[in-house]
VOLUMGU-466244 format. One record per residue (C-alpha): x, y, z. Coordinates in steps of 0.001 Angstrom, whole numbers, plus 500000, padded with zeros to 6 digits. Example, Ala and Ser with C-alpha at 12.3 -4.5 7.8 and 13.67 -1.06 7.14 Angstrom:
REM residues 2
512300495500507800/513670498940507140/
END
This chain:
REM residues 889
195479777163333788/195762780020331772/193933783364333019/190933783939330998/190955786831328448/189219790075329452/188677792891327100/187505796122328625/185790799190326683/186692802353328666/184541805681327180/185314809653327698/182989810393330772/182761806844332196/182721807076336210/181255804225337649/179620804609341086/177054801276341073/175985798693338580/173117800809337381/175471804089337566/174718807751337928/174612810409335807/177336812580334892/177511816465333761/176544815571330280/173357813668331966/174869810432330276/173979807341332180/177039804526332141/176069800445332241/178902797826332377/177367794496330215/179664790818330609/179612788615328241/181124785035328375/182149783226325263/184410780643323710/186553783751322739/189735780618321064/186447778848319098/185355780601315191/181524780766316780/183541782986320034/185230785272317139/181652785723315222/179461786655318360/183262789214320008/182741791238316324/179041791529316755/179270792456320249/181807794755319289/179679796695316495/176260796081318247/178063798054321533/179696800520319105/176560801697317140/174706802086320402/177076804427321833/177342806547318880/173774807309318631/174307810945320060/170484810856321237/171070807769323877/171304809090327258/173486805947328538/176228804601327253/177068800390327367/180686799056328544/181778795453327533/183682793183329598/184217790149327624/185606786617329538/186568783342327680/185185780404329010/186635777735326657/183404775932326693/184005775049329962/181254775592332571/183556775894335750/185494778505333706/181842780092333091/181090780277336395/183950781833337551/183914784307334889/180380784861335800/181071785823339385/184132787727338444/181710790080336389/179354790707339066/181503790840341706/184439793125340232/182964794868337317/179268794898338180/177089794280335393/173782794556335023/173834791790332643/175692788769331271/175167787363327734/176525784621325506/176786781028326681/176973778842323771/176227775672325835/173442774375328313/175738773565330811/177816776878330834/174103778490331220/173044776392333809/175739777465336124/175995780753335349/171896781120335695/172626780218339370/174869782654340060/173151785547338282/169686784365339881/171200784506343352/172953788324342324/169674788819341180/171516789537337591/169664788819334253/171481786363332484/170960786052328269/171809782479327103/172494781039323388/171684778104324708/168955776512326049/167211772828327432/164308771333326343/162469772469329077/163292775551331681/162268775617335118/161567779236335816/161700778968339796/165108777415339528/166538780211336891/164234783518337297/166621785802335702/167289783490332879/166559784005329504/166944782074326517/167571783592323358/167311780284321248/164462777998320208/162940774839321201/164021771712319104/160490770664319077/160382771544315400/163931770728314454/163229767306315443/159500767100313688/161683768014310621/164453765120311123/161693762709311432/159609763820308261/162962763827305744/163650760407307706/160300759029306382/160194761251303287/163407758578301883/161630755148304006/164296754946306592/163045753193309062/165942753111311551/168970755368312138/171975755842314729/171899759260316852/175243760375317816/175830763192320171/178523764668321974/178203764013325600/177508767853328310/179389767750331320/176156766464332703/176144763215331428/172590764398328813/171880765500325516/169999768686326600/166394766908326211/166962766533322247/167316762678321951/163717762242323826/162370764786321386/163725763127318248/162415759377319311/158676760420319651/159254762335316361/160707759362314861/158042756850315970/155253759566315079/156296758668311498/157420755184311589/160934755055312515/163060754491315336/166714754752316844/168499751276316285/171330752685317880/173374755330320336/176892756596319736/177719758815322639/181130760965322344/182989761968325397/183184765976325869/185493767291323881/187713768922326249/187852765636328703/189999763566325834/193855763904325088/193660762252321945/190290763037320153/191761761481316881/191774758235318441/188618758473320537/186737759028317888/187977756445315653/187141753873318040/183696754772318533/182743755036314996/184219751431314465/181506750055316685/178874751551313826/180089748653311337/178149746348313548/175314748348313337/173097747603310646/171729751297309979/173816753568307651/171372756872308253/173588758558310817/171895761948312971/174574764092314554/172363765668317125/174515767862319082/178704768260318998/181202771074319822/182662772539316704/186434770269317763/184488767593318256/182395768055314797/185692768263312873/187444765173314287/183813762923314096/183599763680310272/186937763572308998/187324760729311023/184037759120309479/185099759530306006/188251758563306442/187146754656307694/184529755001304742/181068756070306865/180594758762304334/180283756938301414/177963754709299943/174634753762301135/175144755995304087/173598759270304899/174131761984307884/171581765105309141/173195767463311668/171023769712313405/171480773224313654/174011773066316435/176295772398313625/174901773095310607/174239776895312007/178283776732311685/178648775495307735/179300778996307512/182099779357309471/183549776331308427/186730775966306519/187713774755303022/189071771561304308/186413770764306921/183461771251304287/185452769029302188/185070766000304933/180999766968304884/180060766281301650/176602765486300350/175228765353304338/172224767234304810/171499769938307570/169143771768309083/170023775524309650/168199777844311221/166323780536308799/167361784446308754/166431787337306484/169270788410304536/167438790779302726/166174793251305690/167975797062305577/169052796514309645/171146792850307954/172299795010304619/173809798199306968/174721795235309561/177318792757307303/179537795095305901/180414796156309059/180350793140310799/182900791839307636/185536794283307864/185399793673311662/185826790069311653/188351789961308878/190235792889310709/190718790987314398/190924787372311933/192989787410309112/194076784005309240/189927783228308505/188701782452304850/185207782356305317/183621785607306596/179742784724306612/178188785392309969/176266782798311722/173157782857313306/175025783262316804/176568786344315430/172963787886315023/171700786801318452/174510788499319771/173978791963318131/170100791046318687/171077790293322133/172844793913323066/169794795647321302/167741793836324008/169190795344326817/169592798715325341/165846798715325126/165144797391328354/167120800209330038/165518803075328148/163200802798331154/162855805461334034/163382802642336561/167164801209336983/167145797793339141/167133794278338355/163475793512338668/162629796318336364/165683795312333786/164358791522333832/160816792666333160/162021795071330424/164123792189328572/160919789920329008/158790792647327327/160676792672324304/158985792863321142/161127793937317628/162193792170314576/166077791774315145/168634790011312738/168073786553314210/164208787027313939/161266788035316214/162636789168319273/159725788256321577/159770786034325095/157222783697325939/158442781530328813/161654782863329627/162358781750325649/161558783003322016/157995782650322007/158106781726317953/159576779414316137/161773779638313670/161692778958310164/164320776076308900/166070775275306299/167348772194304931/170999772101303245/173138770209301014/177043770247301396/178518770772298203/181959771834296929/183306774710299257/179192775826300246/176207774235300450/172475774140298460/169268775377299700/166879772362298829/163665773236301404/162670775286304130/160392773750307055/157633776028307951/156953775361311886/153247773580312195/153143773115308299/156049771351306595/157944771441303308/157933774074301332/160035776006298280/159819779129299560/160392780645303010/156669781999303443/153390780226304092/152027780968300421/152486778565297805/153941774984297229/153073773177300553/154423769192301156/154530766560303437/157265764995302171/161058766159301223/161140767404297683/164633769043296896/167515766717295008/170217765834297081/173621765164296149/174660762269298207/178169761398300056/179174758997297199/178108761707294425/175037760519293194/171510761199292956/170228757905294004/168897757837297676/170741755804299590/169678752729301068/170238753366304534/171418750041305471/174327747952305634/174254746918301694/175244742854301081/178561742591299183/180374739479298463/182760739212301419/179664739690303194/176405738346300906/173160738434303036/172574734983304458/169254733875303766/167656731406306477/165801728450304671/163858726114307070/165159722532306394/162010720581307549/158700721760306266/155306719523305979/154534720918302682/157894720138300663/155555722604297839/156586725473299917/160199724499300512/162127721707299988/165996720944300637/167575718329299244/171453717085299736/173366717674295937/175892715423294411/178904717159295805/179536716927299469/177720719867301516/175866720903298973/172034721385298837/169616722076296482/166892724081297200/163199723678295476/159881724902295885/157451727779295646/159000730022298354/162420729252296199/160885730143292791/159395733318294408/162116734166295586/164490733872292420/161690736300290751/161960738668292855/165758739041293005/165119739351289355/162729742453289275/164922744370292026/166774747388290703/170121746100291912/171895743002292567/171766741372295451/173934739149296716/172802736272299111/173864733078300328/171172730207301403/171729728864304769/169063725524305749/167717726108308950/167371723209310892/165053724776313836/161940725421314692/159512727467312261/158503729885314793/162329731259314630/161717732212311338/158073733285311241/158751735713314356/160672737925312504/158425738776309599/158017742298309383/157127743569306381/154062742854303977/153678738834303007/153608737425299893/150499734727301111/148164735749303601/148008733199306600/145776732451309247/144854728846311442/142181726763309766/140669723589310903/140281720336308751/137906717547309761/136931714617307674/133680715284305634/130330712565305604/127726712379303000/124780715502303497/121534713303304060/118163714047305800/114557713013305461/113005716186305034/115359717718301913/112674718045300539/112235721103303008/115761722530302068/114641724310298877/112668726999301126/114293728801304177/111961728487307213/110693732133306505/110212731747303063/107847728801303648/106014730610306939/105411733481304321/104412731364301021/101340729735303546/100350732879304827/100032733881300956/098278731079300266/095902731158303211/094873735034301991/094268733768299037/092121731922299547/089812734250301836/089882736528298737/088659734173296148/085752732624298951/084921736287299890/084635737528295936/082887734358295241/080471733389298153/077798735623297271/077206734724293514/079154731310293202/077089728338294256/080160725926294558/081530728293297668/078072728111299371/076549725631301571/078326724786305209/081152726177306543/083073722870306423/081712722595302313/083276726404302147/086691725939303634/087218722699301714/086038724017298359/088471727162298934/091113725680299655/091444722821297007/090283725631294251/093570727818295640/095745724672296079/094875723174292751/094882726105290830/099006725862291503/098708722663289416/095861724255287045/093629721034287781/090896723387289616/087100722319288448/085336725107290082/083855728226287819/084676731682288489/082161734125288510/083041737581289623/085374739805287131/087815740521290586/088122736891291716/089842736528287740/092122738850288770/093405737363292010/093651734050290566/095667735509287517/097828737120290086/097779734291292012/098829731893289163/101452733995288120/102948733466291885/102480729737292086/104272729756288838/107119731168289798/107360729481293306/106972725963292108/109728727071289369/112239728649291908/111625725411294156/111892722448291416/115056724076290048/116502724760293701/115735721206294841/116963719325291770/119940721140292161/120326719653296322/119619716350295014/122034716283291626/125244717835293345/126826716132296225/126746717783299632/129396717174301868/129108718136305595/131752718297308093/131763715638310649/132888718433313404/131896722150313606/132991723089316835/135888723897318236/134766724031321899/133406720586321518/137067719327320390/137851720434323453/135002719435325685/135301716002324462/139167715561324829/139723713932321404/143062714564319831/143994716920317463/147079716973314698/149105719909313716/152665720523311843/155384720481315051/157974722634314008/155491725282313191/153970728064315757/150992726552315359/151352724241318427/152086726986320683/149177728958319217/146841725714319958/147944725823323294/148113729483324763/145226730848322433/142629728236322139/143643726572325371/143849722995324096/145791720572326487/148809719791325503/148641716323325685/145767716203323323/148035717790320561/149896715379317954/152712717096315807/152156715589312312/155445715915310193/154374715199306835/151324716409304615/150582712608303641/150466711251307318/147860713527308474/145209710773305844/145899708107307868/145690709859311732/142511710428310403/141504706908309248/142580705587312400/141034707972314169/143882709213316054/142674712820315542/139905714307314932/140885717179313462/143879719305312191/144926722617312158/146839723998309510/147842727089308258/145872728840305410/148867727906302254/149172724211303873/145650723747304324/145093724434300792/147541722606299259/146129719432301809/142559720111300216/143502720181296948/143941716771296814/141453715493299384/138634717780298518/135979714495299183/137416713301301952/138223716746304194/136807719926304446/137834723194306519/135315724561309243/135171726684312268/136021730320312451/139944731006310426/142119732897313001/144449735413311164/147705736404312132/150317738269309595/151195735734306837/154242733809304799/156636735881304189/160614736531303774/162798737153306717/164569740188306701/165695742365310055/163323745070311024/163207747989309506/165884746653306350/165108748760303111/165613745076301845/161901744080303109/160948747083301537/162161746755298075/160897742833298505/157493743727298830/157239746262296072/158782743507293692/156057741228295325/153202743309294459/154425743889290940/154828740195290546/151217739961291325/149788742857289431/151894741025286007/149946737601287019/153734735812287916/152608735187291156/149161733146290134/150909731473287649/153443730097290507/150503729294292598/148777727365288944/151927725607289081/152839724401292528/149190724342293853/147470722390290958/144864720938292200/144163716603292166/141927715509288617/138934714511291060/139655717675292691/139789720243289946/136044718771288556/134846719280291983/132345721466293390/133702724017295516/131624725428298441/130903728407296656/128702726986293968/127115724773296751/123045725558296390/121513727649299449/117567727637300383/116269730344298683/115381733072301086/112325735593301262/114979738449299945/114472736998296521/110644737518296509/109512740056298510/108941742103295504/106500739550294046/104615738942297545/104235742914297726/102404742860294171/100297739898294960/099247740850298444/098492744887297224/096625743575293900/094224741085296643/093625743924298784/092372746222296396/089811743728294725/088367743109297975/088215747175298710/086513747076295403/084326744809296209/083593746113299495/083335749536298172/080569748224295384/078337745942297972/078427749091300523/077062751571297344/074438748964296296/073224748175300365/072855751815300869/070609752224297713/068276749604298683/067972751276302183/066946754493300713/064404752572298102/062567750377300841/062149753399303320/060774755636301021/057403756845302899/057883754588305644/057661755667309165/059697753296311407/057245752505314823/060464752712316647/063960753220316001/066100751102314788/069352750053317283/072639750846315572/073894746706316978/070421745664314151/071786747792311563/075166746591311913/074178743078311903/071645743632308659/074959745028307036/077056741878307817/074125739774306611/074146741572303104/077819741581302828/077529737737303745/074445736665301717/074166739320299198/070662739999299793/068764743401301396/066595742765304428/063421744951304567/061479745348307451/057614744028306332/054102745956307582/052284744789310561/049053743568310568/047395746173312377/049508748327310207/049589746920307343/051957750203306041/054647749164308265/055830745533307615/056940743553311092/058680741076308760/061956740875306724/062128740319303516/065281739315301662/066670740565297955/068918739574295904/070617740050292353/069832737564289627/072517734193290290/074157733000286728/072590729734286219/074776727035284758/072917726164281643/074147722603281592/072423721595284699/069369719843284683/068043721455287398/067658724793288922/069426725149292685/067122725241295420/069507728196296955/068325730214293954/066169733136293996/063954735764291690/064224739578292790/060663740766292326/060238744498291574/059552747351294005/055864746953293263/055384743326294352/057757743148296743/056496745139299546/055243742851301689/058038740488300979/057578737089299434/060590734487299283/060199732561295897/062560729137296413/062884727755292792/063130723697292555/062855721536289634/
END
């Protein structure tokens, strides 16, 4: 094994005494600082030059009382080669500190060892989760891939890819550093999901990487998704898996890749012919500010260093792992500008960090950056790549790199694709004609209007017929590209084929039962025209009515006088006749005229609204279904039909719990007549499209009834999550906006002659309901009860004005009780006539008898005779004592 690669800095005035030092004559202070990298790797060379410079500056600041010594160890990428390196640094040259680390599993080693030396250890790597009681002197000087994986999944659904393959370079312990967990809850937060793993071996466990990798990408031809996510690789490994991919044609056509920043924080470092193997993928890279004074004085440098100690390099861009590490030496010369020197005090220091460095905010929060960063998304192109977005953590899309201005949920740059276009790629494993899709047509159907295969003239072949056919030819006409198929009958069961619809259907579907119909009859139709309600309301109308018109009329109107039974009879056929307008009786009072107008003008309209709604009962035929229930199919273990090689059966059984034995599979649309004439069933279930088509011919025979259980609908058969499905039902719903898609129904769905003149249950007549008069009640109801307030109001005036006359100079021998006065006032109300209260004969001032007055009756002048019930009001004057006149012929 070869020795790993130290390089020492030795300073004027350097005596070290311990790992904290003392201070020398010139009160300088001296720290030693490890630092283990992939020294052999481009990323190793970036993060040696900034160490370099970031170590150099710091010492030349003539006002620093320490000064920093590097000790530098190559670890190859290989965590036992860490670890050793790690305890050769504490051990020999005692550091305070080690940084670098450019995997999880070189920090995880090394964390151990510093935590137990009780050394602070600064990783470029980190999990998706730290465990500080495991690590307490570990720090991470990355970023969660939280938000890296949020903005995989949003550009995944921002181009409708429903399913990709995640391919990842396998750590030395067997995981993916948390990041494949994180990206499949992003994914299915938006829709999407992972049809598929590739796992690479580690890089430095293979002899032949060319080869490994070849035959793991070959597997990915078998895989249906073409949207490939590199989510974490070594930078050998990165080079072999994509000039490997393009050279068996995985970059290409219909295919696209998204690295994360593990790589794509490297496109910079990248040579000519390695960009070359990357083009059109998109990355996500890991935002820095190019335009601060600390990254203008910091590059030059930085440049002529790297390009000094590399010449053989053409690319001289720093990555993001070159600022950490400059960002990372600034850390620690911070922290140790305290008073106190030991490793508690250096950890809580390094912890307390707060500055803007090159990488970003330097600030911890849970042993890690406490922000995160801003992103941006790439596009490889020629020898560089485009800026198309930047991801703003908690926000999404945007233009620009700040949180002012053009703001999206979905990706809006223009991307240059691995075949060269601008067309998004489908995603998916496109049909060719070596390989057309195969397109699964069920053989058998009950409903050869739906589908229907037929043996041709030449030997094995079929011809296929039908709606679902015809649909299908228009669609493949409106796509925007050709697709190539190949029909295949399908000789199995129609639940095969129904199971796998996934997308949106081109006929909605549900379970619907069909029963033979009978002829509507009853003995009270004539009932039908009125909901219960509505007739329970138009009596009570009716019966207030005619309390009005008695109550208006009583007084003044000999026809509603005489005995109650004479009163209630006359009332009632006056209001009840009226409605026919063969009422005899006269009216009298101005207010009665009103209530009868009002009155009128209801009866009118009622008698209208029910003729018209019970002519229209008797004229069109009613049809009622002979069962209702589905719970009595099933209490009374009669036999039902259904289509056999549908779901349907297996619906009938699980869901609604009928017996199996009581279940007859039906195989043709014209057998299902006669299992009904014999009565072999009882009912049928059918789906919606079938049960339609049935109807349409035997509309006066069958009807549909019970509750319809939905469940998806008819639909083509693609593979979940195919951009094929997609593109189907966009062409679907343009079919139907254009009116193709009724006109196919018009065609294959006619209905029967007798059929198409018959009445549908929509224009079937319904009782007519109190909702369509309670305006009119309201008006009749308020104009009655304000003629009798009138009324009431009037008698009341006149009562109390005859009360006031007859007492005038008349002292009452007693009082009067407020039970006679209330009584006297019910009399008048009743009988229209004042009782006065007559002198005494020993007093002859203060009557002891009642008298009774009342108004002037309108005689009918036609009569031969004057009523005996009439009577002449006498004036004041010769009234007093009170004489009752009774007029007679």
């Amino acid at each position: 094994m070869q020795r790993p690669c130290r390089i020492t800095f030795v300073f004027i005035s350097l005596f070290l005494v311990s790992p904290y030092g003392e201070k020398t004559g010139n009160k300088v202070t001296n720290y030693n600082i490890g630092a283990i990298i992939d020294v052999d790797s481009r990323i190793g060379k970036e993060e040696k030059a900034a160490f370099e410079f970031a170590v150099q500056s710091f010492n030349n600041d003539v006002s620093n009382n320490h000064k920093l010594s590097l000790y530098i160890q190559n670890s190859r990428r290989n965590p036992l080669l860490a670890a050793t390196a790690a305890k050769k640094l504490i051990e020999e040259q005692e550091v305070i500190a080690i940084i670098g680390l450019e995997t999880w599993e070189e920090a995880a080693l090394v964390s151990d060892i510093g935590s137990r030396a009780r050394v602070p250890v600064l990783s470029f790597a980190a999990p998706a989760l730290i465990t500080p009681s495991r690590w307490p002197f570990l720090v991470t000087m990355a970023n969660g891939d939280s938000e890296q994986m949020k903005c995989i999944a949003a550009t995944i659904s921002s181009f409708n890819w429903k399913r990709v393959v995640v391919i990842y370079e396998d750590d030395a312990f067997g995981g993916d550093s948390g990041k494949l967990a994180l990206l499949s809850e992003a994914l299915s937060d938006v829709g999407s999901e992972i049809e598929y793993r590739l796992v690479l071996p580690p890089f430095s466990s293979v002899s032949n990487p060319n080869e490994v990798v070849q035959d793991e990408l070959i597997k990915l031809f078998n895989v249906q998704s073409r949207v490939y996510i590199v989510l974490q690789s070594s930078l050998p490994m990165t080079i072999h898996l994509f000039e490997k991919a393009k050279e068996i044609g995985l970059i290409g056509r219909d295919s696209a890749w998204i690295t994360t920043n593990t790589i794509s924080n490297y496109f910079d470092s990248f040579n000519s012919s390695v960009i070359s193997s990357m083009q059109g993928i998109l990355g996500i890279k890991t935002y820095y500010d190019e335009g601060t004074n600390l990254y203008k004085t910091f590059y030059p440098q930085f440049r002529r260093t790297f390009r000094d100690e590399n010449p053989e390099e053409d690319n001289f861009q720093p990555s993001v792992n070159a600022l950490r590490a400059y960002d990372s030496i600034r850390t620690i010369k911070q922290a140790m500008d305290s008073d106190e020197n030991s490793p508690d005090s250096l950890l809580k220091n390094i912890l307390s960090s707060n500055f803007t460095g090159l990488s970003g905010e330097i600030h911890f929060q849970q042993r890690k950056l406490s922000h995160d960063p801003i992103l941006r998304i790439v596009n490889v192109i020629g020898k560089s790549y485009n800026e198309l977005d930047f991801w703003l953590p908690g926000t999404g899309f945007s233009k620009n790199n700040g949180y002012v201005g053009y703001i999206s949920a979905d990706f809006t740059g223009t991307v240059i694709w691995p075949d060269g276009s601008k067309l998004v790629p489908k995603g998916w494993a496109m049909p060719t004609n070596k390989k057309p899709m195969i397109i699964g047509v069920p053989a058998r159907t009950a409903f050869e209007k739906f589908v229907k295969v037929e043996d041709g003239k030449h030997p094995g072949q079929k011809n296929y017929d039908g709606f679902c056919i015809e649909l299908f030819y228009k669609v493949v006409n409106v796509l925007e590209y050709v697709l190539i198929y190949q029909f295949d009958p399908h000789n199995g069961t129609y639940d095969e084929l129904v199971h796998k619809v996934y997308n949106k259907p081109y006929a909605a579907t549900g379970l619907s039962m069909i029963v033979p119909v009978k002829p509507e009859s009853s003995a009270w139709m004539f009932l039908k025209p009125f909901t219960t309600k509505m007739w329970l309301v138009t009596g009570s109308i009716l019966i207030y009515t005619m309390f009005i018109v008695w109550f208006l009329e009583h007084q003044s109107n000999p026809d509603f006088r005489g005995p109650w039974n004479n009163q209630i009879g006359t009332v009632f056929w006056f209001t009840f006749s009226s409605i026919f307008f063969a009422h005899r009786e006269k009216i009298y009072s101005n207010l009665t005229k009103v209530v009868v107008v009002v009155w009128l003008f209801v009866a009118l309209i009622l008698t209208s609204s029910y003729t018209a709604s019970l002519t229209s009962m008797l004229t069109v035929q009613r049809l009622e279904p002979t069962v209702t229930d589905i719970e009595w199919l099933k209490r009374s273990n009669v036999k039902i039909g259904c289509d056999g090689d549908s779901f349907v059966r297996t619906y009938l059984e699980d869901v609604l719990k009928f017996k199996s034995y009581n279940i007859e599979n039906v195989s043709s649309e014209y057998k299902y007549e006669g299992e009904f004439k014999s009565n072999h069933i009882a009912a049928a279930f059918l789906e919606l499209p079938y049960g339609r088509v049935f109807l349409n011919h035997y509309c006066k025979k069958f009807t549909t009834t019970a509750p319809t259980y939905t469940f998806g609908g008819l639909g083509f058969i693609f593979q979940k999550g195919s951009p094929v499905a997609r593109d189907f039902s966009r062409a679907i719903l343009k079919l139907s906006e254009d009116g193709t898609l009724m006109s196919l129904e018009q065609k294959w769905f006619a209905p029967s002659p007798e059929c198409s003149a018959n009445v549908t249950e929509e224009s079937k007549t319904d009782s007519l309901s109190i909702h369509s008069f309670w305006g009119l009640f309201i008006i009749s109801v308020a104009t009655y009860t304000v003629c009798l307030l009138l009324f009431l109001a009037y008698s009341l005036k006149r009562y109390w004005n005859h009360e006031e006359e007859n007492n005038a100079g008349i002292l009452p021998l007693v009082d009067e009780s407020v039970w006679n006065k209330a009584m006297r006032l019910a009399k008048y109300i009743y009988n229209g006539k004042v009782c006065v209260r007559g002198e005494a004969s020993a007093a002859p001032r203060v009557p002891d008898i009642y008298k009774w007055s009342s108004p002037t009756w309108d005689y009918d002048r036609s009569s031969s005779h004057i009523s005996m019930e009439n009577y002449e009001v006498k004036s004041q004057a010769e009234s007093e004592i009170g004489i009752q006149l009774q007029a007679h012929n």
